[in-house]
DOKOLDO-672577 format. One record per residue: residue in one letter; x, y, z of N, C-alpha, C in turn. Coordinates in steps of 0.1 Angstrom, whole numbers, plus 5000, padded with zeros to 4 digits. Example, Ala and Ser with C-alpha at 12.3 -4.5 7.8 and 13.67 -1.06 7.14 Angstrom:
# DOKOLDO-672577
A513249435078512349555078513249675078S512849785071513749895071512950005079
This chain:
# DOKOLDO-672577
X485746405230487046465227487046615231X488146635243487946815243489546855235X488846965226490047035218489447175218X490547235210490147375206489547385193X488447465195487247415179488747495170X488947465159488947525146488347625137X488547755136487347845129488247935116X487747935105488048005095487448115088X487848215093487348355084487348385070X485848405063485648405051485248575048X485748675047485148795042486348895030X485648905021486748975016486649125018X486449185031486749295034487649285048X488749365044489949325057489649395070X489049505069488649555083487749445090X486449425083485649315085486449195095X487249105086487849035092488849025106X489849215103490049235115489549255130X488349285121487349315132486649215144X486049065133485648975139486848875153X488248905145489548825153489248905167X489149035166489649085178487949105188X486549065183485649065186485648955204X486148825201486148765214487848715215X487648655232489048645236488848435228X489848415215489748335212489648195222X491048205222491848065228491048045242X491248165250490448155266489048065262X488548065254487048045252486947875241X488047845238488747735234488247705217X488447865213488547825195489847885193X489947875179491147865173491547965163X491748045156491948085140492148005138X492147925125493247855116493247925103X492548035102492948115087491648195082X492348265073491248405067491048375053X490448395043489948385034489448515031X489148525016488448675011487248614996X487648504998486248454987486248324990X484748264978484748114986485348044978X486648094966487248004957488647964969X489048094970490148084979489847974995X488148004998488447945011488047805011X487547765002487747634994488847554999X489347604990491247544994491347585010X491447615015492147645027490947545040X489547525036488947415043489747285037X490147255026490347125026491947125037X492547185033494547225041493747175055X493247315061492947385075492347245077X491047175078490247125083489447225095X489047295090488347385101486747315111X486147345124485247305127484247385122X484547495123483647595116483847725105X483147755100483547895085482647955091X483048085093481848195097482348275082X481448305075481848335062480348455059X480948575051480148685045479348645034X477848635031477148605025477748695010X477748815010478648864994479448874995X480248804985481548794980481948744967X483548834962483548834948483648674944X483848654933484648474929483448414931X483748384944482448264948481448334959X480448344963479648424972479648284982X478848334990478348265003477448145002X476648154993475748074992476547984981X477047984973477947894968478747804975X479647874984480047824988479747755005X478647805011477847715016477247555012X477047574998476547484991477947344987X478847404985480547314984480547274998X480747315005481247305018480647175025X479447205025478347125030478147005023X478346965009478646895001479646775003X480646855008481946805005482146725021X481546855031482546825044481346865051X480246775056478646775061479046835076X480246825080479846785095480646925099X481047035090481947155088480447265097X480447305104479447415106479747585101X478747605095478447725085477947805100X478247915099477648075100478048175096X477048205089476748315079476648465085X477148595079476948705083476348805071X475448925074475148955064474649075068X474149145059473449305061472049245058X471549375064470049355062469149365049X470149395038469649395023469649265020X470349175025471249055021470148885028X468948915031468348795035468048685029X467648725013467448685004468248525001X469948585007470848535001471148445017X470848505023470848405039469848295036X468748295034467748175030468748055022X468948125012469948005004470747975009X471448035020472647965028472147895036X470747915039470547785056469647685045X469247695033469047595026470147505027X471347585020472147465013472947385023X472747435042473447365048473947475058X474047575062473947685069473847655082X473547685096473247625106472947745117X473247905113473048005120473348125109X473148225112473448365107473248475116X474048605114474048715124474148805114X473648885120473249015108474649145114X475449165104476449285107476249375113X475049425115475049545123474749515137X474249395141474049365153475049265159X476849285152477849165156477949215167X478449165179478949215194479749085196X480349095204481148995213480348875218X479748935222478348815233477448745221X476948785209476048765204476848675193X478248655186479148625184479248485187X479748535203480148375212479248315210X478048335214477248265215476948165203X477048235192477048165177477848065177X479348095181480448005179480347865189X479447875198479147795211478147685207X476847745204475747665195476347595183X477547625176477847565165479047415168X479847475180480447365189479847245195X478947335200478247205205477147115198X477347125188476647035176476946995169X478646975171479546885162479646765176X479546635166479346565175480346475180X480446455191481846415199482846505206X482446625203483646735202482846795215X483846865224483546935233484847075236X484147145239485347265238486747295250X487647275249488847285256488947405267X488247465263488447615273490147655272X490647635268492247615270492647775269X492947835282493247925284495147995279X495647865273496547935265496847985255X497348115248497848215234497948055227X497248045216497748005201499248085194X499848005191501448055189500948175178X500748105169500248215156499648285160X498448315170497948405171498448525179X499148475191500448575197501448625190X501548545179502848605168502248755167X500848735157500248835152500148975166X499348905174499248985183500449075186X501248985189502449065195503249185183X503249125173503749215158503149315159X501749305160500949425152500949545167X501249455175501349575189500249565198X499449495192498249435203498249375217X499449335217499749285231501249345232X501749365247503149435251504549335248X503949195252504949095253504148965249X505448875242505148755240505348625256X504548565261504448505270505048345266X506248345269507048235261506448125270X506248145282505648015290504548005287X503648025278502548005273503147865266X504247865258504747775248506447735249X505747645257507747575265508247515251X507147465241508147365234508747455223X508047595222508747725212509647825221X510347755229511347805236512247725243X512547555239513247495240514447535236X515047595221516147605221516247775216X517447825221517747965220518148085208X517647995195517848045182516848025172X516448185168515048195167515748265146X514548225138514848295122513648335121X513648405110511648435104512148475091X511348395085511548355068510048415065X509848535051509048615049508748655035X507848675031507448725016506248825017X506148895004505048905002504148884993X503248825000502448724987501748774982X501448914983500349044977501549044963X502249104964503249164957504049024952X504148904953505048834948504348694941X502748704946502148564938500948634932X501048754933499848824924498248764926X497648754937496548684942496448544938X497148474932497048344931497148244945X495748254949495748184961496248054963X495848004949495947824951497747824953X498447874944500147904947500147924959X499548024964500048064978499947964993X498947884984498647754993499447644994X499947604981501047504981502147584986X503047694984503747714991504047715005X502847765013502147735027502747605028X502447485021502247385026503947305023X504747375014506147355013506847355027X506747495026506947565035506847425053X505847465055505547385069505847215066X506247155054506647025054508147015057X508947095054510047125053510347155067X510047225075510447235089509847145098X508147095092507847015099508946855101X509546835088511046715087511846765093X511746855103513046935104513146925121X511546885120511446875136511547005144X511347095134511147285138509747295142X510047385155508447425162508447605156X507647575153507547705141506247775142X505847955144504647965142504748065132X503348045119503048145109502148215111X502148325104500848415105501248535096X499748625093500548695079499948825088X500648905081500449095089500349165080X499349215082498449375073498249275060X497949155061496749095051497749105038X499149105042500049085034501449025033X502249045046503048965044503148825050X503548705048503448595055504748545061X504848495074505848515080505548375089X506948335093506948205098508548265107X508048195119509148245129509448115135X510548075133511347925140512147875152X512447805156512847785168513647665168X515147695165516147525161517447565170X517647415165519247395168520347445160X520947505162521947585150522947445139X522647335149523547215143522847195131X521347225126520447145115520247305106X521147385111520947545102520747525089X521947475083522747515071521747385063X521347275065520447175062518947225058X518447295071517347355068517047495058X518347565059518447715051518447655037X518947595036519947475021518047455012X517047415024516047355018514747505015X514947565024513947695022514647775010X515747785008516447824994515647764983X515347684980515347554971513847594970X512947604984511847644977511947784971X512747904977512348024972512948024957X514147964955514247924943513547854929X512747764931511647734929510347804925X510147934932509048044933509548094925X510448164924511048224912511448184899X511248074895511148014884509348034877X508348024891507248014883506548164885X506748244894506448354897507548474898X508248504888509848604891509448714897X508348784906508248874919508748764927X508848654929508548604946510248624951X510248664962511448724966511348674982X512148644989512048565004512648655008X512648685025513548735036513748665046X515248625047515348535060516548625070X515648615083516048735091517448665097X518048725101519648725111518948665123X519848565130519348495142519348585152X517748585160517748595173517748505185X517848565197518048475207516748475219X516048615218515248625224513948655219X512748605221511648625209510748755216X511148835230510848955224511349025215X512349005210512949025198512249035187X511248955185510548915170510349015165X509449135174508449275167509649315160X510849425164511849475157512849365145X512849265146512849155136511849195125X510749135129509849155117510249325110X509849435118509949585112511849575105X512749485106513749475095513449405086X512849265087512549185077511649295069X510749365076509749425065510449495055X511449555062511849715054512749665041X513049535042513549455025513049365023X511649375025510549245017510449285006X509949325000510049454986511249424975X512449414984513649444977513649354968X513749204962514049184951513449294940X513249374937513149474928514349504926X515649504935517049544930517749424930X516949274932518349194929517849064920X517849064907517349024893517848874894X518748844902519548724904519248644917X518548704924518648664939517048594941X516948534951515348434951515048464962X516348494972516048494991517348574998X517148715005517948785010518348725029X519448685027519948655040520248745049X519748815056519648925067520748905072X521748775076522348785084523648815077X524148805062525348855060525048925051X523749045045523949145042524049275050X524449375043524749505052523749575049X523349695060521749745055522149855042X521549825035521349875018520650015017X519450005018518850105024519150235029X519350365023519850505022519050565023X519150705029517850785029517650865022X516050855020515850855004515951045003X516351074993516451224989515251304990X515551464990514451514988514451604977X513151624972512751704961511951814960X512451944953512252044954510852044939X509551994944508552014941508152164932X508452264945507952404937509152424928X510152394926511452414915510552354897X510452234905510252094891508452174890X507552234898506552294893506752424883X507852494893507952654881508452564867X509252494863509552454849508852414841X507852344850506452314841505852404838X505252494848504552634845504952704834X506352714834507252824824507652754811X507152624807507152534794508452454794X509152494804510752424801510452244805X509952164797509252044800510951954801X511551974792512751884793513451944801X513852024806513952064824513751984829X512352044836511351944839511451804843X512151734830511751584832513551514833X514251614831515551574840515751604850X514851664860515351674872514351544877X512951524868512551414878513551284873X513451294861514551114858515651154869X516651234869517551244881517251194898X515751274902515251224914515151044914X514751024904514250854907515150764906X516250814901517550734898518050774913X518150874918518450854931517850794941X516450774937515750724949516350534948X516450484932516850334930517950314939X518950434937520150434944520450364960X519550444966519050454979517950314982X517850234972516850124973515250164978X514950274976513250284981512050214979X511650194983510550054985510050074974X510249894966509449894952508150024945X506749984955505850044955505850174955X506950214963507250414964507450434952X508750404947509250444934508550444926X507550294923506950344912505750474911X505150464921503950534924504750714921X505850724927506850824928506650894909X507250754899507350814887506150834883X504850774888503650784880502650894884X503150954895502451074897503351184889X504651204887505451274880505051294865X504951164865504451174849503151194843X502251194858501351294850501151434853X501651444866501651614860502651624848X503551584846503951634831503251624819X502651514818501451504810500351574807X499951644818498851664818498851864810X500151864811500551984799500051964787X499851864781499951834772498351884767X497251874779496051954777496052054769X497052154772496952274763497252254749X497952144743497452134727496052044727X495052034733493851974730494251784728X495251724737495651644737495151544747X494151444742493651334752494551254761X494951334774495751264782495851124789X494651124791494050984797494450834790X494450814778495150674773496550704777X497150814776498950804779499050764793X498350824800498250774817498250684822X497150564814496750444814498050334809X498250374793499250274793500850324799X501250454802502450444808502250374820X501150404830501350364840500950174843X500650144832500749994831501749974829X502750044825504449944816505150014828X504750094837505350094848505249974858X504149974861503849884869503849724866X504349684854504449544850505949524850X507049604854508449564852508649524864X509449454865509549354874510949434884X512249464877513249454886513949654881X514749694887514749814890515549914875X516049754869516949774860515949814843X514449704845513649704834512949844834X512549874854511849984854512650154850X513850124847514450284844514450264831X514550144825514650164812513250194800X512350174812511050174805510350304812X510950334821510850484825511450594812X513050544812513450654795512650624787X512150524781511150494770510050594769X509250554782507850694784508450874778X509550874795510351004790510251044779X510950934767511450994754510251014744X509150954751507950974740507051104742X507451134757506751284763507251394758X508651394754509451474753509351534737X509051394728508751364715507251424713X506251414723505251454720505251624725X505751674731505951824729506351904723X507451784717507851864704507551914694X506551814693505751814678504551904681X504151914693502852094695503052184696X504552194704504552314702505552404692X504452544693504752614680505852734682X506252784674507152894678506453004685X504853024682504053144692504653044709X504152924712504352884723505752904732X506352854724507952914731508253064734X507553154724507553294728506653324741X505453254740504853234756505353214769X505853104763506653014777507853154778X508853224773509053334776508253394783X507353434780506453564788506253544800X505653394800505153344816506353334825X507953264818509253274825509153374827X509053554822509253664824508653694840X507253664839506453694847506553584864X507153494860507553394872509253494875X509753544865510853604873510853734879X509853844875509953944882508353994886X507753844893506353894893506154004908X507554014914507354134926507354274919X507854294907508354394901506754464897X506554604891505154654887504854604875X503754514870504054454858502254504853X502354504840501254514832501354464816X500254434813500354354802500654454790X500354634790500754674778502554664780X503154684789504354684787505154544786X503854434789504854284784504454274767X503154364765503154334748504354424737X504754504747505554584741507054524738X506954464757508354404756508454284742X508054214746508054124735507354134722X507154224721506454264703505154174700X504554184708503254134708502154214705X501054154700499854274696498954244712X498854354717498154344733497254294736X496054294722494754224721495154034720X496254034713496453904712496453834724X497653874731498053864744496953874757X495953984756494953944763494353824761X493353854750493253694747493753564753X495153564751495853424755496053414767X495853514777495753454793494553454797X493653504788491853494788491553344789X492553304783492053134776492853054788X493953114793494853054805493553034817X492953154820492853224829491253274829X490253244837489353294835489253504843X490153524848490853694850491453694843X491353644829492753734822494653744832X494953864825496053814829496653904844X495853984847495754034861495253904875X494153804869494353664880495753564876X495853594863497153474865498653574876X498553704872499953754879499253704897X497953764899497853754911498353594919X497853524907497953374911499253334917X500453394904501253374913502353464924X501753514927501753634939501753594949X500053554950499753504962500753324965X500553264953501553134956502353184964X503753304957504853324967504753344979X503553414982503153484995502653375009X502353255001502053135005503553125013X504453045005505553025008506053085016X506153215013507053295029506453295039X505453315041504253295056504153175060X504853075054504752895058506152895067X507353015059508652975063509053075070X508853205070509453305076508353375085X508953475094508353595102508153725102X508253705090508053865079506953915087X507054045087505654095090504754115076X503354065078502454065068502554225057X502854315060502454405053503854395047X505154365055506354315043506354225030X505354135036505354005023504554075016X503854175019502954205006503354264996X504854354999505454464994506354304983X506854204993507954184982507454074974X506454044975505353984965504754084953X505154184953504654294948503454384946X503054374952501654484960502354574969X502054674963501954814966500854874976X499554844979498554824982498554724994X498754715009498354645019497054575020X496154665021495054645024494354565008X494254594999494254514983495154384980X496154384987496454234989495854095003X495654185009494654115020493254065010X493254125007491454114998492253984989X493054014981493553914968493153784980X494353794984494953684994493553585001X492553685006491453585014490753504997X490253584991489753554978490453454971X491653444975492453314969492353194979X492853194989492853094994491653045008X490853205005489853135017490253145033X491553235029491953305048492853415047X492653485055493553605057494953595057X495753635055497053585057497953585070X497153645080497353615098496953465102X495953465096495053305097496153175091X496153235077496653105070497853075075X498853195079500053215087500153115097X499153145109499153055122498852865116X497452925108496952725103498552665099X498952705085500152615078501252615083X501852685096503052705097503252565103
């Protein structure tokens, strides 16, 4: 029998795996992908689906390791050929792989192309009956990928006459990282919904999944069996969302030409995500929605930092609730937004240090009740929740001395160009001067001559990033008096001259 061998990648490191796909010219040389794997629970399942000729599979791995699953494999499906890869720490664990059934190993630091083939060749030719196809044509799925990720210029549709018989092309998409939460064995029956459904359908269809996350299936029908077959991929994505409520489908607007697919896929991507804004919906129809998607706002960082600096915390935390409601607005990709509120909220948090306040569990569990809401409506309301408990928790430390603080420092953020010294800010505000040293002692390991400097030079940052001031001007309206003593500040702060840092950051 000559065919194209069957080979399944087992490594749960994705570069790893990327690595080995693009190592030889597959198909030319007449193997196959039929699938990737990241442990041997997951690749378990996918030998029994796939039927692979061979597993070239990573001796460590989480779940199930190598040698375990050497040991199943061989078990189960005798005539499946094992090769094993490994580091040179790892022999130990290669012995028990060519025990339990193994049949070669290559050691990772000496993978090459040639040394590879040659593995994949010896393991061919020792399944018995089987001889290798050489079949010098693209595997569909594999040119999908190819073509998507930019690895190749064009899809070569005469490679595949029978996936270019008729002139209307869909790609139906998820993300199974984000919508089955590593539940592989789920992700396997769906797989297999999936391709029974079009396989009745008499659809030439190829899948393949990109950046080890989304999985994508690109079709090829008659417009007359549309509404039949859409009717039935509904039904599954409906279905997913009963047992998994992330799972969220994209079915793209018809193309006609499948160089088309790449810019397809980059729309399908840019609302894979989006059920996070539609609590009701299982599968977004590309073709009679309008693009949703706004662009997303921007935020004035050093504004929302001075309020923190200067104590005004509920400031502060209305201009970021304000920002994130804008960004829902705008629909910003699930994962942005959240990441967005959870960096916010800890620098706001992390104020909280100065009453001797263990920040770290608040971090932990806000950013868990962030990250467990499902749709955009649960995440703002559990966003005000956090809010209202941060806001609650400031309340209660700080003291009337602090608010007179938070004055001082607003003082000193407002007129830190102006000539400033600390007897005249203990005077201003009726402060005992000893006191007041002290308290930016404790700010500040310079007292309160490094904090003004501190933010001095900040400003001085800023204008040399944005404007053409001449350097001895920024120094004046930063408030140095002194040219040559602000050069000194300036290197000592940031580690460059202000000519230097000038040319580096602009």
């Amino acid at each position: 029998m000559s065919d194209l061998c069957k080979v399944l990648i087992v490594d749960d490191e994705y570069i790893m795996r990327q690595g080995i796909k693009h190592l030889v010219n597959w198909d030319k040389e007449g193997f196959l992908i039929v699938g990737e794997a990241t442990n041997g629970k997951e690749a378990l399942i996918m030998v029994e689906e796939l039927k692979p000729h061979i597993v070239v599979m990573d001796v460590v791995m989480p779940v199930m390791d190598g040698v375990e699953l050497t040991k199943e494999v061989h078990e189960k499906y005798p005539d499946i050929k094992i090769i094993v890869l490994s580091g040179f720490d790892d022999f130990c664990y290669v012995k028990e792989t060519l025990k339990n059934g193994a049949m070669d190993y290559i050691l990772k630091p000496t993978l090459t192309g040639e040394v590879f083939l040659e593995a994949l060749k010896r393991a061919a030719d020792s399944i018995p009956g089987f001889s290798l196809s050489g079949n010098s044509n693209l595997n569909l799925n594999h040119a999908l990928e190819w073509y998507i990720a930019g690895y190749s210029d064009s899809m070569n549709i005469q490679d595949f006459p029978e996936f270019a018989k008729l002139n209307t092309y869909r790609m139906f998409a998820v993300d199974i990282n984000y919508a089955f939460e590593n539940d592989n064995d789920y992700v396997a029956k769906i797989r297999k919904e999936i391709r029974k459904t079009l396989n009745e359908a008499g659809i030439i269809f190829g899948r393949t999944v990109i950046d080890n996350r989304n999985l994508i299936y690109v079709f090829n029908y008659d417009i007359v069996y549309e509404i039949g077959v859409l009717e039935k991929l509904s039904r599954i994505a409906e279905r997913v969302k009963n047992v998994k409520p992330k799972g969220f489908f994209v079915l793209s607007k018809r193309f006609e030409n499948i160089q088309d697919v790449r810019e397809i896929y980059l729309q399908v991507e840019s609302q894979i995500n989006s059920g996070f804004y539609y609590d009701n919906k299982s599968i977004l129809n590309m073709e009679y929605s309008k693009e949703i998607q706004k662009e997303i706002p921007k935020f004035d960082y050093n504004d929302f930092s001075y309020d923190l600096r200067n104590g005004e915390y509920n400031t502060a935390i209305g201009k970021m609730r304000g920002y994130i409601e804008k960004c829902a607005k705008a629909h910003d990709n699930c994962e942005k937004i959240k990441n967005k509120a959870k960096n916010f909220i800890y620098n706001i948090i992390i104020m909280l240090e100065e009453y001797d306040i263990d920040v770290e569990p608040m971090r932990r569990k806000y950013f868990k009740e962030i990250e467990e809401t499902i749709y955009v409506t649960d995440f703002l309301k559990k966003l005000d929740e956090i809010l209202d408990e941060i806001k609650k928790a400031f309340a209660e430390n700080m003291t009337g001395t602090d608010r007179v603080m938070n004055k001082i420092t607003k003082h000193i953020l407002e007129h830190y160009m102006e000539p400033l010294d600390l007897d005249s800010l203990a005077k201003e505000f009726n402060y005992n001067y000893n006191y007041l040293s002290s308290y930016f002692n404790s700010k500040n390991k310079e007292g309160f001559s490094g904090y003004l400097n501190k933010i001095r030079i900040e400003k001085s940052c800023e204008i040399l990033k944005k404007e053409d001031i001449p350097i001895s001007d920024v120094s004046t309206m930063v408030g140095y008096s002194d040219h040559s003593y602000f050069c000194r500040v300036f290197k000592k702060t940031t580690g460059y001259t202000p000519s230097v840092y000038r040319r580096r950051f602009r």
